[in-house]
C-alpha positions in Angstrom: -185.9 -90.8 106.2 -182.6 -88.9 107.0 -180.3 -88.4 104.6 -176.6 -88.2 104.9 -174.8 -86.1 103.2 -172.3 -87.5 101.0 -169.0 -85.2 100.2 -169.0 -83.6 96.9 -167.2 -86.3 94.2 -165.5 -84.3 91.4 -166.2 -84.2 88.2 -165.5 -87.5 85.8 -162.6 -87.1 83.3 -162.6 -89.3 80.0 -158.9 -88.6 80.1 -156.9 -91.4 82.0 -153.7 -90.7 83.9 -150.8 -91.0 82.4 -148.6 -94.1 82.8 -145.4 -93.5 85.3 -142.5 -93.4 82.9 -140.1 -94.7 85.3 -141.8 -98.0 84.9 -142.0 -97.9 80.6 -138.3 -97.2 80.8 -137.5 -101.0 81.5 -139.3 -101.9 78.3 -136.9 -100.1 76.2 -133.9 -101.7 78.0 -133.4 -104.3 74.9 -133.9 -101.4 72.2 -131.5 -98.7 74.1 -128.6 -101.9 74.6 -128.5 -102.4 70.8 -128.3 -98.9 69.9 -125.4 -98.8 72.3 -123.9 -102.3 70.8 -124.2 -100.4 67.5 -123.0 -97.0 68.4 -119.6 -98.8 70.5 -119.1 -102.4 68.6 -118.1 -103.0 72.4 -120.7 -105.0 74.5 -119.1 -104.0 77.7 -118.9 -100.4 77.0 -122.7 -100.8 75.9 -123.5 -102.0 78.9 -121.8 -98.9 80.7 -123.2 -96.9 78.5 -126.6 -98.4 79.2 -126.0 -98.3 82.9 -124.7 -94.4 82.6 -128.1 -93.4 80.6 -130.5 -95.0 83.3 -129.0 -93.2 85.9 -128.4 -89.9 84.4 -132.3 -90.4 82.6 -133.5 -91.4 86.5 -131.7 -88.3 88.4 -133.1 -85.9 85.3 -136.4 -87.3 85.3 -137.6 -83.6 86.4 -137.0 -82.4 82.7 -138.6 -85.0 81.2 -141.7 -83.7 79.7 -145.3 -86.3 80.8 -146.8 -87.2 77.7 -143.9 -87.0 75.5 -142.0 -89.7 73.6 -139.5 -91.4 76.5 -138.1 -93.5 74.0 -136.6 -90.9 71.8 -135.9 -89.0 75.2 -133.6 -92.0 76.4 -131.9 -92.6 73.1 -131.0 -88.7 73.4 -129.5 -89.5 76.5 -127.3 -92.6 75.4 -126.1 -90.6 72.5 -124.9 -87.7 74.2 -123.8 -89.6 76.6 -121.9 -91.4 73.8 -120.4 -88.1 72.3 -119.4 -87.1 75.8 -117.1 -90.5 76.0 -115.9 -90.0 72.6 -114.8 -86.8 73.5 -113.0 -87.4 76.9 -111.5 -90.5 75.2 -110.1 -88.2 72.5 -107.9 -85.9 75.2 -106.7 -89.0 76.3 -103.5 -90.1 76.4 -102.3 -94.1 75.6 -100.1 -95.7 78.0 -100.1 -99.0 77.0 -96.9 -99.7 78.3 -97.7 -97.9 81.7 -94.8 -95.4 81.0 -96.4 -92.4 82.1 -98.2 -94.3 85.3 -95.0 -94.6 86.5 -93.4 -91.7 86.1 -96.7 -89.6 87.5 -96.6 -92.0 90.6 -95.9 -90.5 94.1 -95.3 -91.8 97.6 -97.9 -92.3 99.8 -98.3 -89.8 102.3 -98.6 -92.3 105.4 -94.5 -92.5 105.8 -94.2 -88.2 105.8 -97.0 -88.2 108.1 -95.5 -91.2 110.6 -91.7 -89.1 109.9 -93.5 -85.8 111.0 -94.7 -87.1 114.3 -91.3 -88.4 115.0 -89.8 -85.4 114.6 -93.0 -83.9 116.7 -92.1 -86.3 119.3 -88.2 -85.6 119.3 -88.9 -82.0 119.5 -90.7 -82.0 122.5 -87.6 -84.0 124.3 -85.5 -81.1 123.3 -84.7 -78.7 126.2 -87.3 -75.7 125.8 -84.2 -73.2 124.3 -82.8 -75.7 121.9 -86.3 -76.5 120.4 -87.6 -72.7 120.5 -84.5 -71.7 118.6 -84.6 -74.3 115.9 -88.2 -73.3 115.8 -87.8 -70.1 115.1 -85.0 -70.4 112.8 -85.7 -73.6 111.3 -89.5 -73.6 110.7 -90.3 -69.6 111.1 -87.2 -68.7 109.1 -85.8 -66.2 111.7 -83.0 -65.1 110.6 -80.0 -65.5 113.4 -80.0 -61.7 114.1 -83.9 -61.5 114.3 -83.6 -65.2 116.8 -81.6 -63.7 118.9 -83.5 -60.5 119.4 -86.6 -62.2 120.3 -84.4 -64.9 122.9 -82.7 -61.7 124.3 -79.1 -63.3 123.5 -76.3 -63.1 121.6 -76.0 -64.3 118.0 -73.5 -66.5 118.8 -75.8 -68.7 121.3 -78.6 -68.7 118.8 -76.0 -70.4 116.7 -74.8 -72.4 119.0 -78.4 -73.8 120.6 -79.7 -74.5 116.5 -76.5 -76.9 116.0 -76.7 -78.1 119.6 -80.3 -79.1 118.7 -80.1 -80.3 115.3 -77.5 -82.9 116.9 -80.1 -83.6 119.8 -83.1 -84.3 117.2 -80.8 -86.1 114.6 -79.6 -88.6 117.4 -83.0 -88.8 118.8 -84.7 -90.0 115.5 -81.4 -92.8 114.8 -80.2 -90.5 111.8 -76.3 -90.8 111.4 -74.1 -87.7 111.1 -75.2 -86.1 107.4 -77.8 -88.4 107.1 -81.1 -86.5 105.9 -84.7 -87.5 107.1 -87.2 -88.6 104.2 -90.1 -86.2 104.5 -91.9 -83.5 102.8 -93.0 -81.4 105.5 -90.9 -77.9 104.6 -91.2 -76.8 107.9 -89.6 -79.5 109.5 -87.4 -79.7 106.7 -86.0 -76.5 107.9 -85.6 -77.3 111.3 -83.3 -80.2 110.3 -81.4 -78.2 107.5 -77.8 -77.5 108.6 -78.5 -73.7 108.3 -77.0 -71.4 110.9 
């Protein structure tokens, strides 16, 4: 008869393969909940510290050593993570009352943004020598002398053209005489400053 040949098998181990530890973690979900009841006497921060061990323990399962005790490894990770709370919560600051919320609060930056493309906008209805010169006064921070050297005019008509379009722009965006516009933009700040 012909034989077939079968591929080598390797060699029998008596040693079994160990267990995935990322399943053996849900049996210690009970144990590692009551050292974090114990640790916070809070069963909602337990929870989150709970929560905030299983996913640090599952994104460093790489320096978790095979064979070693997972349970002690976890509780490791609760308490430090624990500590690290303890020690946040210490540099921070009560405001019960929301004092200091309010007083750290700052516009949203949706109405400066809308208020610069106005002023965008306006600009570009400005005749070209009205909206160069408040550019390069206003936003560049030319002085007059330097504006007027780069238009090839006078001082006086650099003067002349900045209030000339400051007027335009104003009256353009619905501001009344020595009314200032609400933005933050510096640059465009400048251009609408009464300067020269």
């Amino acid at each position: 008869m012909n034989a077939i040949a079968k591929p080598p098998q390797p060699p029998k181990s008596d040693v079994s393969p160990l267990p995935d530890p990322r399943q053996e973690i849900l049996l210690h979900l009970p144990a590692l909940r009551a050292f974090a009841l114990t640790l916070s006497r809070d069963s909602v921060l337990a929870d989150d510290l709970v929560q905030e061990t299983l996913m640090k323990a599952w994104s460093k399962f790489h320096l978790f050593t095979p064979g070693t005790n997972l349970r002690s490894w976890l509780f490791t990770v609760l308490r430090n993570n624990m500590r690290s709370m303890l020690r946040k919560r210490s540099r921070e600051v009560a405001d019960v009352d929301e004092k200091m919320a309010a007083r750290l609060a700052s516009k949203p930056n949706q109405e400066s943004n809308l208020a610069l493309k106005e002023v965008e906008l306006a600009l570009d209805k400005l005749p070209s020598e009205q909206r160069e010169v408040l550019i390069l006064v206003g936003a560049m921070g030319f002085s007059i002398e330097e504006a007027a050297e780069t238009c090839g005019c006078a001082p006086g008509t650099i003067k002349s053209r900045a209030n000339r379009g400051r007027l335009a722009l104003a009256r353009l965006l619905g501001l009344a005489p020595g009314e200032k516009i609400d933005i933050s933009d510096q640059a465009t700040l400048a251009v609408m400053s009464q300067r020269p």
